[in-house]
C-alpha positions in Angstrom: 72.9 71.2 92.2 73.1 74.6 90.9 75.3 74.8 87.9 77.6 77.6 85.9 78.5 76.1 82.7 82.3 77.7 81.8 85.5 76.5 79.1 88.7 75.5 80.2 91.9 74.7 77.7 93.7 71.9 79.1 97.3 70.9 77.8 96.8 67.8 75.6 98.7 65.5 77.7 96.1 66.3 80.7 93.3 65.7 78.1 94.7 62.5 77.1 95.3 61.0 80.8 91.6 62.3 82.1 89.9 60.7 78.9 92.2 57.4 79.4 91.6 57.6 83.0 87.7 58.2 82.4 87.4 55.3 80.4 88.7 53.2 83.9 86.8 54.7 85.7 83.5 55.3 83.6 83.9 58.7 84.4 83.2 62.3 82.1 86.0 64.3 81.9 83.6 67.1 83.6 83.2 64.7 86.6 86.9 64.3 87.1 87.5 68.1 87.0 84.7 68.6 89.2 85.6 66.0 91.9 89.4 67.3 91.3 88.3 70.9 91.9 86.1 69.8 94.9 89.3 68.3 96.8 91.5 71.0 95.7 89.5 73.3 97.3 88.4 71.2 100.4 89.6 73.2 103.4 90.2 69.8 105.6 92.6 68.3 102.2 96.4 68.6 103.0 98.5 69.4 100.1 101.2 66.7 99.0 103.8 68.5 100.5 102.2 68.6 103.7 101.6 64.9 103.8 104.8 63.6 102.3 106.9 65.6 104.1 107.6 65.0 107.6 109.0 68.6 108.5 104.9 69.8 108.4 104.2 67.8 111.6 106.3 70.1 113.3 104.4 73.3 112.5 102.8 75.1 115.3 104.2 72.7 117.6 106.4 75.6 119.9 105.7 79.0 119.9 108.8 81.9 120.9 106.1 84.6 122.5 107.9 87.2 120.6 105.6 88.9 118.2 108.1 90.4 115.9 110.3 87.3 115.8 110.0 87.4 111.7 110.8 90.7 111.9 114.0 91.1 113.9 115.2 87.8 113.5 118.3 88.6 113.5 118.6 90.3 117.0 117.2 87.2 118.8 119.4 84.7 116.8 122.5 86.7 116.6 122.3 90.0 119.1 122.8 92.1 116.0 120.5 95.3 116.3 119.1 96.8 113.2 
C-alpha cells in the first residue's frame, strides 16, 4: 500500500473513544481512521440518513418529465406565472 503520512487534531473526546475503542478491538488509532475514512468515502456506503429514514426509498421512484420543474415550481403546483 502506498502511504502519505499527514497530522490530524482530533477533539479529545474522539481521542478518548478511538483509544477506548482500540483497546476492544486491538486496533491503532490510525487503523480506525483509516477503515472510518475508507467507508466514508465508499461510493456503495449509504449515509445514516439514508438508511434510517424511510422517506429515501422513495427517491427516484416517479419522474414529472418536466425539466424545469425545480425551477417553476410554482406554475405547475399552483398556475402562478412568474
Amino acid at each position: 500500500m502506498d502511504s502519505v503520512r499527514t497530522q490530524i487534531y482530533l477533539p479529545k473526546e474522539i481521542y478518548r473513544k478511538l483509544k477506548e475503542r482500540g483497546k476492544t478491538l486491538n486496533k491503532s488509532l490510525a487503523e480506525q481512521i483509516r477503515e472510518a475514512l475508507g467507508q466514508y468515502l465508499s461510493p456503495d456506503k449509504k449515509t445514516e440518513a439514508e438508511t434510517d429514514d424511510s422517506i429515501w426509498q422513495i427517491v427516484g421512484k416517479a419522474s414529472s418529465g418536466t425539466g424545469d420543474l425545480a425551477k417553476n415550481h410554482d406554475k405547475y403546483l399552483y398556475g402562478w406565472e412568474k
